[in-house]
C-alpha positions in Angstrom: 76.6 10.3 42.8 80.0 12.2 43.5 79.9 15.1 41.4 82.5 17.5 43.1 84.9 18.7 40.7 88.1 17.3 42.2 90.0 21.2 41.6 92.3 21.5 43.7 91.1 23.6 46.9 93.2 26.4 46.2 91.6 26.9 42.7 88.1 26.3 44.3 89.1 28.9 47.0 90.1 31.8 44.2 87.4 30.6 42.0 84.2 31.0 44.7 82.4 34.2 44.6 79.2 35.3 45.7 75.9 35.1 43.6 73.5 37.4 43.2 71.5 35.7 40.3 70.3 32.1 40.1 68.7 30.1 37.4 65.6 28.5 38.8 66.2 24.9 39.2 66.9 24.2 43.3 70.0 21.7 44.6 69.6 18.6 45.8 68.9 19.0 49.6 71.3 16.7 49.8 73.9 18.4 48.2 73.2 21.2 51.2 73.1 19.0 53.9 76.6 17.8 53.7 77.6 21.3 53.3 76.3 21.4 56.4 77.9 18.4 57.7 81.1 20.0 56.3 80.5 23.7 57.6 80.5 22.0 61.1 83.8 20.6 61.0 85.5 24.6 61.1 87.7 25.2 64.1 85.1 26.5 67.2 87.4 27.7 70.4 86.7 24.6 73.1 84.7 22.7 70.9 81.6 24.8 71.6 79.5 24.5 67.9 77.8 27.5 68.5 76.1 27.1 65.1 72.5 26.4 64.1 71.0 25.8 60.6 67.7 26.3 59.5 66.7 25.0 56.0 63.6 27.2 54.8 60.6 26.1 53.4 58.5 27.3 50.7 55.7 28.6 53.0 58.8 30.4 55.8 60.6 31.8 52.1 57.1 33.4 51.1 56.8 35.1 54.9 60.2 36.3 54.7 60.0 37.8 51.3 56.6 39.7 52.8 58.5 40.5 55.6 61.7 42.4 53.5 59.4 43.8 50.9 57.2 45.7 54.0 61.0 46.5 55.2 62.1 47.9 52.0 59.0 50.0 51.2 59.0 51.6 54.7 62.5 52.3 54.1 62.0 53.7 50.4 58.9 53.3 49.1 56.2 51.0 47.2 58.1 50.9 44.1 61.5 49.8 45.9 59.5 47.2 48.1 57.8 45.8 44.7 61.3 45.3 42.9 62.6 43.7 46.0 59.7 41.3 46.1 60.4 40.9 42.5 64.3 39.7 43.3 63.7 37.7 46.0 60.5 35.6 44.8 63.3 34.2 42.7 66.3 32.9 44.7 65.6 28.8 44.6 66.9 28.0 47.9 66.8 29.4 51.4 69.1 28.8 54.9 69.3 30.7 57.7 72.1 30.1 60.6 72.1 31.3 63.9 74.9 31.6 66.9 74.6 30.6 70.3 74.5 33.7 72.4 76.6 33.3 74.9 77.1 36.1 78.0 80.6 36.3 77.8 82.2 38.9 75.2 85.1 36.8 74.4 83.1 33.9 73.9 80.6 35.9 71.9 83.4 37.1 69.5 85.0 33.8 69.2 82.2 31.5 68.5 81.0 34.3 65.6 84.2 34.2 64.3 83.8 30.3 63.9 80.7 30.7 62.3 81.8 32.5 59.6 84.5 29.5 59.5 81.5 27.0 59.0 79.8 29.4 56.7 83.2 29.5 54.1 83.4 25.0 54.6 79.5 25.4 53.4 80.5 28.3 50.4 83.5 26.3 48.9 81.7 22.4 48.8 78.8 24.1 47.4 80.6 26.0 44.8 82.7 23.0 44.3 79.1 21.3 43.6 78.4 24.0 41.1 76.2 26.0 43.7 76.5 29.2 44.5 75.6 31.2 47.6 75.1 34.5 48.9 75.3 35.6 52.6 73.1 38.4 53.5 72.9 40.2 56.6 70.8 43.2 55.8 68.0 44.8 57.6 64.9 42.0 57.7 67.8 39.4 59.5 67.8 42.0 62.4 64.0 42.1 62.7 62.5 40.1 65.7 59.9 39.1 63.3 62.1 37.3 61.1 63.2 35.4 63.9 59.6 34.4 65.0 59.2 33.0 61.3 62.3 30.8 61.8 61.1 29.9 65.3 64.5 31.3 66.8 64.4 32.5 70.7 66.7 35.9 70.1 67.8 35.6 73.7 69.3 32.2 72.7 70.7 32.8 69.6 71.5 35.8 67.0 71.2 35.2 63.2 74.7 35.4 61.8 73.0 35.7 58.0 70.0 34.3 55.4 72.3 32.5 52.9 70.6 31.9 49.4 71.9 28.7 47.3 71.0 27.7 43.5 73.0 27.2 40.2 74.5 30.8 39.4 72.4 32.3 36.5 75.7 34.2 36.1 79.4 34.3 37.7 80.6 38.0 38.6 84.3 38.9 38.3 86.5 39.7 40.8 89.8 41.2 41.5 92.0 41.3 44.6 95.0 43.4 46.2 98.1 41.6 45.7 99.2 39.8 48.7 102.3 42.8 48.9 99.3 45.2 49.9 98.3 43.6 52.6 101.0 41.7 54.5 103.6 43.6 57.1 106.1 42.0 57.6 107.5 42.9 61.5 
């Protein structure tokens, strides 16, 4: 069943933001798989697809929310780690992605940058879905054993985010510079 909203992109595009609150109730997996199918299709310099998706599972979510709540309350404390915890038991669905490492810098910078290409495809046919998503990169994505719990080789790839997905619980506001601001014309 096609339940896409049939906006136009542009309105999909301004529309989009990122959720921090979810109602309980987890999308279709297949709703996230042909993000995925989607997110591939960004541009990737020579064709490389330096892009890897890892669905989480209930047991993997449960390990990583251990994992960021010892984080957090080594960082600032028991009472910080417990609200964390608290958060994150919450969020109904998990992804991580990963990039190819590669040895050259230029292809390094390149195939990151067409990550984050794959990861906005994924954002706007989710939101046009009615899913929301939010990309994290903080402190427990950069810990070797959060990549031991995805079952990623960090000397093959490097995790470019944990995204969580679910029906927005709500829909913050946003406000942008005017285009004037931020264009030069030369």
């Amino acid at each position: 069943m096609d339940v896409s909203s049939k906006k136009p992109i542009a309105d999909i595009i301004r529309e989009r933001r990122t959720i921090n609150f979810f109602k309980p109730d987890i999308p279709p997996r297949e709703a996230v798989l042909e993000g995925i199918e989607l997110a591939r299709w960004a541009p990737n310099h020579h064709l490389t697809e330096p892009w890897r998706f890892y669905l989480l599972s209930d047991h993997i979510k449960r390990q990583v929310v251990d994992l960021n709540t010892r984080i957090v309350a080594q960082a600032k404390g028991e009472e910080a780690g417990r609200v964390k915890r608290e958060r994150w038991s919450h969020i109904p669905g998990w992804l991580a992605m990963t990039c190819i490492r590669s040895s050259d810098d230029l292809r390094q910078q390149e195939d990151y940058a067409a990550c984050c290409c794959a990861v906005q495809n994924l954002s706007l046919y989710l939101w046009d879905r009615g899913i929301g998503m939010k990309w994290t990169t903080g402190p427990v994505t950069r810990a070797d054993e959060f990549y031991d719990l995805i079952w990623v080789d960090s000397v093959v790839e490097k995790v470019v985010g944990l995204f969580w997905y679910g029906y927005p619980d709500e829909v913050p506001v946003s406000v942008r510079k005017p285009v004037s601001e931020i264009v030069v014309e030369l």
